[in-house]
C-alpha positions in Angstrom: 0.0 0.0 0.0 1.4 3.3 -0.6 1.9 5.9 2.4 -0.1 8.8 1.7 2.1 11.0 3.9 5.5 10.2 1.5 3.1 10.9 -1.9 2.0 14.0 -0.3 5.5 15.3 0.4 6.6 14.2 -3.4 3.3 16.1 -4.4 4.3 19.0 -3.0 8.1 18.7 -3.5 7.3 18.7 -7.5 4.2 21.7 -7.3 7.3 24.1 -5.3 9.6 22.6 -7.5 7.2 24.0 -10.4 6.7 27.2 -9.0 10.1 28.0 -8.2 11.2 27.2 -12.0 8.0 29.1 -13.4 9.4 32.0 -11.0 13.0 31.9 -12.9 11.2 31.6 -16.6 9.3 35.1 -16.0 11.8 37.4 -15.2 14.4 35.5 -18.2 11.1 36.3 -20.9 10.8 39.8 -19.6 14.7 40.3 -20.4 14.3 38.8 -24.0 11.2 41.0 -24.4 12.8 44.4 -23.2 16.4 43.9 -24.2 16.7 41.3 -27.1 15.3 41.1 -30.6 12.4 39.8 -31.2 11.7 37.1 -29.4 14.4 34.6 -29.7 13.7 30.9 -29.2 16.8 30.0 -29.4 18.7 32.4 -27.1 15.7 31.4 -24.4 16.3 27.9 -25.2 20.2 28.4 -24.4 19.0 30.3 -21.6 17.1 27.6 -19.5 19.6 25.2 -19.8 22.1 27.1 -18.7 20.6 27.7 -15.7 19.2 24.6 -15.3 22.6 23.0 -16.0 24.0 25.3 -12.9 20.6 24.1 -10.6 21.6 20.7 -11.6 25.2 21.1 -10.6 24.4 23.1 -7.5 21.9 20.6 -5.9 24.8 18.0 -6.7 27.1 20.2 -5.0 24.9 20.4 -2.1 24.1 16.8 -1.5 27.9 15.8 -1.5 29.1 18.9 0.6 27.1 16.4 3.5 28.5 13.6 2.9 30.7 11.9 5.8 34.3 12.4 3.6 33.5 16.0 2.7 32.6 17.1 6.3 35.4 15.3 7.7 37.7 17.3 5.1 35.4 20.7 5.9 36.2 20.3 10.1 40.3 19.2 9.2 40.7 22.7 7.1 37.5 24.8 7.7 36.7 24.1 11.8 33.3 23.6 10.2 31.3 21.3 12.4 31.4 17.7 12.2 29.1 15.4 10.3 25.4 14.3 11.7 23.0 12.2 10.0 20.6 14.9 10.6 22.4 17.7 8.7 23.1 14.5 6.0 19.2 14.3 5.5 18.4 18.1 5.1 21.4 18.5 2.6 20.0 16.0 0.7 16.2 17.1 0.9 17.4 20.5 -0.1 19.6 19.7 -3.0 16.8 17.2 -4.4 14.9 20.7 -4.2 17.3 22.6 -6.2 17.5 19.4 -8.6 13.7 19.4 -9.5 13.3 23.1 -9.9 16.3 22.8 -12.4 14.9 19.9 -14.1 11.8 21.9 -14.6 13.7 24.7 -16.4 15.3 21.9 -18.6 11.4 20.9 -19.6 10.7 24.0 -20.3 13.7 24.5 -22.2 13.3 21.3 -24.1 9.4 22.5 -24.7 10.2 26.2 -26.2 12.8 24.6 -28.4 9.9 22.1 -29.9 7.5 24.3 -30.0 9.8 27.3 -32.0 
C-alpha cells in the first residue's frame, strides 16, 4: 500500500519545485522582451539550460558537501562542524529541491525549443 504521507511530500516537493522554476522563466522572458530582438527561441532555449545545468550542478554540489568524507575534510581545514546524519538528510532534501526546480527549467527549455 502506498503511504499517503510520503506521496504527499513528493506532491508537493514537485508543485514548489514548479513554481520556483516558473518564477526563474518570468523574469528571463521579460529580459528577452525588453532587451533582445524579437523574441528569440533560441537564445531562451540556451538560456534555461544554462541555468538549469548550474541548478543541476548546485543541488549536486549540495548533497555531496554532507556527505561523511566531505565534512570530515570541511572540520580538518574549515573548523566547520562535524558530520550528523541529521544535517546529511536536510542536505540531501534541499539539493533534491534545487535538482527538480532545475529539471523543470530543462522541460521548459526542451518545450520552447519544440515548439519554436
Amino acid at each position: 500500500m502506498i503511504d499517503c504521507g510520503k506521496l504527499c511530500r513528493l506532491g508537493r516537493t514537485i508543485k514548489r519545485s514548479f513554481v520556483y522554476a516558473s518564477i526563474v522563466l518570468v523574469p528571463d522572458l521579460i529580459m528577452l522582451a525588453f532587451f533582445g530582438k524579437p523574441f528569440s527561441a533560441k537564445t531562451l532555449t540556451l538560456i534555461l539550460f544554462l541555468e538549469g545545468g548550474l541548478g543541476l550542478l548546485a543541488g549536486s554540489v549540495i548533497i555531496v558537501s554532507a556527505t561523511p568524507s566531505v565534512a570530515k575534510a570541511g572540520e580538518l581545514l574549515f573548523k566547520t562542524s562535524s558530520w550528523s546524519q541529521e544535517a546529511e538528510r536536510h542536505a540531501e532534501m534541499i539539493g533534491v529541491k534545487w535538482m527538480a526546480a532545475s529539471m523543470f527549467l530543462v522541460l521548459f527549455g526542451t518545450l520552447v525549443s519544440a515548439l519554436f
